[in-house]
N, C-alpha and C positions, 0 to 999 in steps of 0.2 A: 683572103679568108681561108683558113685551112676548112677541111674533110670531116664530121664525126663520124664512125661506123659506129651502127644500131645492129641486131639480128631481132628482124620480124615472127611474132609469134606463131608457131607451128598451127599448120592448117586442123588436124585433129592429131590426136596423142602417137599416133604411129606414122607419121611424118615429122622424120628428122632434117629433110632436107629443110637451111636455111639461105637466104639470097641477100648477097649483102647491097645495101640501099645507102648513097651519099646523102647525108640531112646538115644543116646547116647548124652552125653554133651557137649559141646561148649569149646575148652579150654582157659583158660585165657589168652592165647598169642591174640587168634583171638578176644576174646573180647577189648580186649585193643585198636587194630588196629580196628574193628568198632566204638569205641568210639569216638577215632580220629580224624576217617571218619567224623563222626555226627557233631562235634564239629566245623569243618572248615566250614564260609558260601561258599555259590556256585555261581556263578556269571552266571547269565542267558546269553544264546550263541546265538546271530544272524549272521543270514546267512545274508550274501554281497553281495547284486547284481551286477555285472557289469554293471558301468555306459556305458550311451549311447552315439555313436559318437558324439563329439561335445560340450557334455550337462558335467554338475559337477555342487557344490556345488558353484563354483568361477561364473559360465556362471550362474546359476540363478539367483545368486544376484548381476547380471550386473546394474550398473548406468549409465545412460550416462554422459559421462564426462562436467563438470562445465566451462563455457569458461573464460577466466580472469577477460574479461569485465563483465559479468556477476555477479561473486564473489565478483569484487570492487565496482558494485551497488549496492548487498544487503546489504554488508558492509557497504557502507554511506547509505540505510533506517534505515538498525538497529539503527545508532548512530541516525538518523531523531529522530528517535521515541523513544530513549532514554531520548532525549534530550527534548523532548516535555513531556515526563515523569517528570522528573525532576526538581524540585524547583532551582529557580535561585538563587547562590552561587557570595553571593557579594563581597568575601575574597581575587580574584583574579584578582590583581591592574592591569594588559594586558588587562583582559577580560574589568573592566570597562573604560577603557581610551579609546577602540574601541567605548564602545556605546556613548564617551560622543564626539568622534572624528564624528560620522552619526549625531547625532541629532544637531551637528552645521555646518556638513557643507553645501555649497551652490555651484552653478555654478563657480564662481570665485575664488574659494580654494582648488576646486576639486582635483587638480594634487599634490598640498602639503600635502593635507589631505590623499587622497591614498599612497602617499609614509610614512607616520605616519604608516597607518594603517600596508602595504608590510615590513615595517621594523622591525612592532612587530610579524607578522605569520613568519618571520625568524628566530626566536629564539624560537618559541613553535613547537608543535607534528600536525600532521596531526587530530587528535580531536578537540583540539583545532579551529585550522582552520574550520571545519564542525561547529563549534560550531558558529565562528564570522558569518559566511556564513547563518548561518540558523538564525543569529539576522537581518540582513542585507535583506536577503530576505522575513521576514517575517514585518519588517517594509515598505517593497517594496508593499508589499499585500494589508496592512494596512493603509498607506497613499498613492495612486496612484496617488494625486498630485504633489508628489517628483519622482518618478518615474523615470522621465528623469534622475535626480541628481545621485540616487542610481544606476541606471540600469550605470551610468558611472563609479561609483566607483567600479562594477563591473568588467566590460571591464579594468579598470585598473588594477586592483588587478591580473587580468589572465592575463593579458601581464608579470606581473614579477612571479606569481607564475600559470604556466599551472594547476593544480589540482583544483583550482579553478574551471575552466571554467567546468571542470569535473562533478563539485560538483553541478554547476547549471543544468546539464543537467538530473540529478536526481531529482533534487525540481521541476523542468519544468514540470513534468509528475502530471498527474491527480491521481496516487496511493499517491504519498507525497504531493500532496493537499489533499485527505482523511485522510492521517493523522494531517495534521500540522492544517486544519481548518473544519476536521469534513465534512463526504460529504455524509448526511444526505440531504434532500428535507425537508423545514420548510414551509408549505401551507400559504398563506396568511390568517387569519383568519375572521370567519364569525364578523359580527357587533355582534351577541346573545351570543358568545361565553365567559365565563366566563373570567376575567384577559384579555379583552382584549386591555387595551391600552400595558400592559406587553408585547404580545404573537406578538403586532405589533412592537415592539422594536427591538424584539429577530428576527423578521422576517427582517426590515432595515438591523440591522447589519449583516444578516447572508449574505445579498444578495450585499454588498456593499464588504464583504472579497467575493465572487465568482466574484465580479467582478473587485475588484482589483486586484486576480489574475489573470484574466486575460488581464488586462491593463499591468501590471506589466511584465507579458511573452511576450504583443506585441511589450514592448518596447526594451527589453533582444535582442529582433528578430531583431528589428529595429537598433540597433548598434551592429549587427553581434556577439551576443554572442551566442545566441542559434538558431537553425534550422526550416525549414519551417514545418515540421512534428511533430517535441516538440509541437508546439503549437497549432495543428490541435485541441488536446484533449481540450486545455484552451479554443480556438473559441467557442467550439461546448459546452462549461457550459452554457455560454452567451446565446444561440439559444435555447438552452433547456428551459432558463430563459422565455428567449421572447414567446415561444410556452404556457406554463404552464399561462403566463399574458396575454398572449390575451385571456386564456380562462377562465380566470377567469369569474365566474356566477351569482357576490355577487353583487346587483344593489348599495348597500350601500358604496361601493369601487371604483365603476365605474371608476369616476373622477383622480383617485388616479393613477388605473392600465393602462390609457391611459399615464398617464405622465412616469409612471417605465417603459411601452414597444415604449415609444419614446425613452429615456433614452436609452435602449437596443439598437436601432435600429441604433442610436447617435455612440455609441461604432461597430458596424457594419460597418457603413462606413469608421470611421478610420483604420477596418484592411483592407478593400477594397482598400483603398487609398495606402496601405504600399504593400500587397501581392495579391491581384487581388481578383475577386469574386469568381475562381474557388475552393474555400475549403469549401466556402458555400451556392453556389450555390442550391444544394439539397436539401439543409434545409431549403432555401428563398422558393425554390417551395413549399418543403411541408407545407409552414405557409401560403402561400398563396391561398392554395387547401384549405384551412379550411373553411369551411362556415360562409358566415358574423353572419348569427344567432349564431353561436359556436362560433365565433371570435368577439365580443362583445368590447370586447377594446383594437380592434386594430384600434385606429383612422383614417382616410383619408389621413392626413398629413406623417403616418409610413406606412401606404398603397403604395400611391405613392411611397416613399424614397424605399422603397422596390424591387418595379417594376423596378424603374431606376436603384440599386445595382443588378438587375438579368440581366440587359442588360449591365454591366460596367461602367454604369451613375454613379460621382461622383462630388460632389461641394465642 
């Protein structure tokens, strides 16, 4: 058996003297099993706490559970706002027979025309139907001189398929008017402002889709299709409208902004007349707390009509 030499570890740091010491050698049985050893990785060991009454992995990432109703609303926004995504697909001969079935009909065809319309959402998928419903209501938006028309081919359409009525009660809210027409505030702009006959275009139409949605939800209201609360949110676009126009600052406008918060106050009394003054009663006070110097164009004539909608006065 041969010799190993070792050097024994210095007594303290300032002895260097070492002594060399014969040790014997390692045999190759046990070098082999060190090898071995070395060669297998080692998987690092955590210790486990005992979870706490009550508490786990499952209890911490509790959700609170989704109610149905709730599921089946986000459901029809996602499609909202799919479908407003989306380039219109003129290859599906149901879909175009619908749009050409609304833009003829009228008072007196109404109940043939909906049963056109009830007979073709019986043969397609619930998309579909979201699909008709979100052309339907957004032409509702867009001309609120038809309004009574549309707002009945609605009430029809839900009498033979209930998931309709559903589907309105989702576009009625002020989140899917954010989507379907942008619920941005567009200022009225100064005279000095560059592009301003443009910027006054953009501002008409912006304020004519806020407010044919909300003609369009009063009248949804008005033949019992959707609720007194749906439509608290659409009132109070209107009143916001009327607040931002009487204060308007701009002398070069003046004339203009008295006529759009008559207009406002026009659309005011018709829901007074339908649901009472009580939904905006608070918001008649507070435009009437404004001071005339900050309330600039709000005319005499919307002044008055005011006072008498905060007392129930309606002509």
């Amino acid at each position: 058996m041969t010799a190993a030499v070792a050097m024994n570890t210095p007594k303290n740091l300032y002895d260097y003297e070492a002594t060399m010491t014969e040790m014997l050698e390692i045999p190759d049985a046990v070098r082999a099993v060190i090898a071995g050893m070395e060669a297998l990785p080692v998987a690092p060991v955590y210790v486990r706490r005992a979870p706490a009454a009550g508490a786990g992995r499952a209890a911490a990432r509790a959700v609170p559970p989704v109610s149905a109703a709730d599921a089946e609303a986000s459901w029809r926004r996602s499609k909202i706002h799919a479908i407003r995504n989306a380039p219109r697909e003129k290859d599906d001969a149901d879909y175009e027979k619908i749009i050409a079935i609304v833009n003829k009909i009228v008072l007196s065809t109404l109940v043939a025309k909906t049963a056109e319309v009830v007979a073709i959402l019986g043969t397609r998928d619930a998309e579909f139907r979201i699909r008709v419903v979100n052309f339907i209501f957004d032409r509702g938006v867009r001309t609120p001189f038809y309004a009574n028309v549309l707002a009945g081919l609605i009430k029809g359409m839900s009498a033979d398929v209930p998931a309709v009525e559903e589907d309105i009660a989702v576009f009625c809210s002020v989140e899917t008017f954010n989507v379907m027409f942008g619920g941005e505030i567009i200022p009225y702009p100064k005279s000095s402002d560059e592009a301003y006959s443009d910027k006054v275009c953009a501002w008409h139409k912006h304020r004519e889709v806020r407010r044919g949605f909300g003609v369009f939800a009063l009248e949804l209201f008005t033949q019992g299709i959707v609720s007194e609360e749906m439509i608290t949110d659409s009132i109070k676009t209107a009143i916001d409208d009327l607040e931002e126009t009487v204060c308007n600052d701009d002398a070069a406008v003046k004339t203009e902004m008295v006529e759009r918060a008559d207009q406002i106050v026009n659309f005011m009394t018709e829901v007074v007349k339908v649901v009472g003054n009580h939904i905006i009663k608070t918001q008649i006070e507070k435009i009437l707390t404004i001071p005339k110097a900050t309330a600039k164009c709000l005319g005499m004539r919307s002044r008055f009509r005011l006072e008498d909608l905060l007392k129930g006065k309606v002509k």
